[in-house]
C-alpha positions as CSV (number, residue, x, y, z in Angstrom):
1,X,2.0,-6.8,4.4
2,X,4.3,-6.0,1.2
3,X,3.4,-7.2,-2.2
4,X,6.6,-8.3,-3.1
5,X,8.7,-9.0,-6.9
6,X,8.0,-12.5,-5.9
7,X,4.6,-11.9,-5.0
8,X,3.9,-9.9,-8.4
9,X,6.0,-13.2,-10.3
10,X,3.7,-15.4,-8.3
11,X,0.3,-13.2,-9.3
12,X,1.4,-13.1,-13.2
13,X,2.5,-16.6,-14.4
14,X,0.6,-18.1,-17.2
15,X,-1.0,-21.5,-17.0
16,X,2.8,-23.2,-17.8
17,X,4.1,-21.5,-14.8
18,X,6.2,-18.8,-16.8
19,X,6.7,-14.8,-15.6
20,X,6.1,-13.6,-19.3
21,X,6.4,-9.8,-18.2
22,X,9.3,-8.5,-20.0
23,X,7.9,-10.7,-23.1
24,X,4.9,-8.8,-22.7
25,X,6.0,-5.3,-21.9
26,X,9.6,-5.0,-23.5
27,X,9.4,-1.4,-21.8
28,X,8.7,0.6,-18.9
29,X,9.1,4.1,-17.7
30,X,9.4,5.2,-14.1
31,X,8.1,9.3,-13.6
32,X,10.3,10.6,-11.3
33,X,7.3,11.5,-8.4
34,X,6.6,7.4,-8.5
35,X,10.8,7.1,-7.2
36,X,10.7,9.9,-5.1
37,X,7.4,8.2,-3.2
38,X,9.3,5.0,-3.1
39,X,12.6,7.2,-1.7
40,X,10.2,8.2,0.9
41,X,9.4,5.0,2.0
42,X,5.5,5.0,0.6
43,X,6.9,0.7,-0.8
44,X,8.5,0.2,3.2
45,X,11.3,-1.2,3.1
46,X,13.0,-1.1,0.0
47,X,15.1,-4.2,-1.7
48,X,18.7,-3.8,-2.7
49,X,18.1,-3.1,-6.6
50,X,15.3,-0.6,-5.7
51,X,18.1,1.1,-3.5
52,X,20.9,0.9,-6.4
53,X,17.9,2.3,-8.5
54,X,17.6,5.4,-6.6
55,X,20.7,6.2,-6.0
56,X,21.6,6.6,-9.7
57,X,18.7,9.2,-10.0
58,X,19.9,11.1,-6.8
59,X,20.3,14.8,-6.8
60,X,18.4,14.9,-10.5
61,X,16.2,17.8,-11.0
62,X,12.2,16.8,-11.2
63,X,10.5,16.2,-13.3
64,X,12.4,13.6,-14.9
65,X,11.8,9.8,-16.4
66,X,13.4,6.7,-16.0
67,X,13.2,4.4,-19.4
68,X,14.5,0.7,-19.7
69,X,14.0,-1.2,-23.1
70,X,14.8,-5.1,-23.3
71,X,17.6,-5.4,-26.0
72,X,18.6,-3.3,-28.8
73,X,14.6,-2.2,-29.4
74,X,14.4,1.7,-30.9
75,X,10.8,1.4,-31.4
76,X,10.3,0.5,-27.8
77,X,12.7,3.0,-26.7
78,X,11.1,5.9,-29.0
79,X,7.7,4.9,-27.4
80,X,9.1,5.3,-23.7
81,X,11.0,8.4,-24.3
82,X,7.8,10.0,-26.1
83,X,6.3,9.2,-22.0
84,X,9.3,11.0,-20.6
85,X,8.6,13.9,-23.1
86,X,4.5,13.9,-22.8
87,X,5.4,14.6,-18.9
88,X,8.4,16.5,-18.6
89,X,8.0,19.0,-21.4
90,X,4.7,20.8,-21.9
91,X,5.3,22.4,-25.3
92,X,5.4,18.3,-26.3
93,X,2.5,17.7,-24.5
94,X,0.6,20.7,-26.0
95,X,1.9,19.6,-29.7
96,X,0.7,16.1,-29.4
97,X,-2.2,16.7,-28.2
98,X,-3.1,19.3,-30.8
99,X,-2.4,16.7,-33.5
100,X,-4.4,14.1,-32.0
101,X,-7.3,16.5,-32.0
102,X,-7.2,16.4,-35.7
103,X,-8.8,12.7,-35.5
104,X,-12.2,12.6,-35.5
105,X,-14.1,10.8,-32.5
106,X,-14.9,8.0,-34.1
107,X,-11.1,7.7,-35.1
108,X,-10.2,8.4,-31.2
109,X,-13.0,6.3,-29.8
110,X,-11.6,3.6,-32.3
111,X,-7.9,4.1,-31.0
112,X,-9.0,3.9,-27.1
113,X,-10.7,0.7,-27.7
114,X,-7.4,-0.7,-29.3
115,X,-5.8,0.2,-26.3
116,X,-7.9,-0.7,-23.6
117,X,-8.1,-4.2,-25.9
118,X,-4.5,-4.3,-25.1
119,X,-4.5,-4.3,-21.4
120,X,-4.9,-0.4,-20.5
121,X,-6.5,1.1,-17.8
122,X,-10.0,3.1,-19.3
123,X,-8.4,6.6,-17.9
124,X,-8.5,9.3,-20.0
125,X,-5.0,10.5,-18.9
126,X,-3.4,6.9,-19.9
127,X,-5.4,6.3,-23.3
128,X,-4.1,10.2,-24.1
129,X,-0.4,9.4,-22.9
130,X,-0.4,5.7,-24.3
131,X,-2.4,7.0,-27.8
132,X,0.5,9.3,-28.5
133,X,3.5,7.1,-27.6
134,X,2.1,4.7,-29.5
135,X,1.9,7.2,-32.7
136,X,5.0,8.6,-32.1
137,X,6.6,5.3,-32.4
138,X,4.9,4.9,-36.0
139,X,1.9,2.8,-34.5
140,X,-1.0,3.9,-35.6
141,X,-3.2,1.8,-33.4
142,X,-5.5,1.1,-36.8
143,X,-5.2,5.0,-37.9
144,X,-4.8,5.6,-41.0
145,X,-4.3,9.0,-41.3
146,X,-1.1,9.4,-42.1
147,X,-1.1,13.7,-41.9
148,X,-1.7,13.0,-38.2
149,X,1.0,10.2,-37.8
150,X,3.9,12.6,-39.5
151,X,2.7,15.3,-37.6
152,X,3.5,13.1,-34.5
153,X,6.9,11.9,-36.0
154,X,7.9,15.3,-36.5
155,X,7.1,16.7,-33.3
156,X,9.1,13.8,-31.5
157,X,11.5,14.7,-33.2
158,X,11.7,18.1,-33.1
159,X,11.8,17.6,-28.9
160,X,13.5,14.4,-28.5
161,X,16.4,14.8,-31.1
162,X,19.5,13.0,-29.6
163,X,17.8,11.0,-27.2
164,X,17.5,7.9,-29.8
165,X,20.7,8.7,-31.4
């Protein structure tokens, strides 16, 4: 059997009876291997906005990322775009990862609990992902080291100039 939209609206409402997810999560990303298993039919049957969904990505190149922000929201935009980057481009990746690695492990051990506080998975591939959107976006998830944080800044935009124009 499917787990449906409605299904997932059904499984999320709060004790009032309200879908709070795009309260919740003002942005989402879609990697491109996630559409191309839906295209292939890994969801069955697909739903008519899943369908107009795909076909705006068709014929792209892969990798690639699919972003959405609820209103006007750069921050939230910056912080899905840094995804798209982390993924796509591995010179990002590398860079990000090399400036994390100036935190200490009590600093990073401190930033994973944050995170996993805030509803994410304990995978060491998300926490790394999540811990430098997150940065990139200005948040330092109770870091204080600001060397690390404008080393982040800089390197999004270095890679992602024009995409928040």
């Amino acid at each position: 059997q499917r787990f449906t939209l409605e299904d997932y609206k059904a499984w999320c409402r709060d004790g009032e009876g309200a879908f709070r997810y795009y309260v919740t999560w003002p942005g989402f990303n879609l990697p491109s291997w996630v559409l191309q298993d839906a295209r292939d039919g890994a969801l069955g049957p697909l739903e008519p906005g899943e369908q107009a969904l795909l076909a705006t990505v068709e014929g792209r190149p892969s990798p690639f990322y699919v972003v959405g922000t609820s209103d006007a929201d750069p921050l939230t935009l910056r912080h899905e775009l840094a995804h798209g980057l982390y993924t796509t481009n591995a010179e990002y990746k590398a860079a990000v990862t090399a400036a994390i690695a100036q935190l200490s492990g009590a600093e990073q051990e401190g930033i994973r609990r944050r995170l996993i506080d805030m509803g994410y998975a304990d995978d060491d591939e998300i926490i790394a992902d999540e811990t430098q959107a997150y940065m990139s976006e200005g948040n330092g998830l109770g870091c204080s080291r600001q060397d690390v944080l404008s080393e982040l800044a800089e390197v999004f935009e270095r890679f992602g100039r024009g995409c928040c124009a």
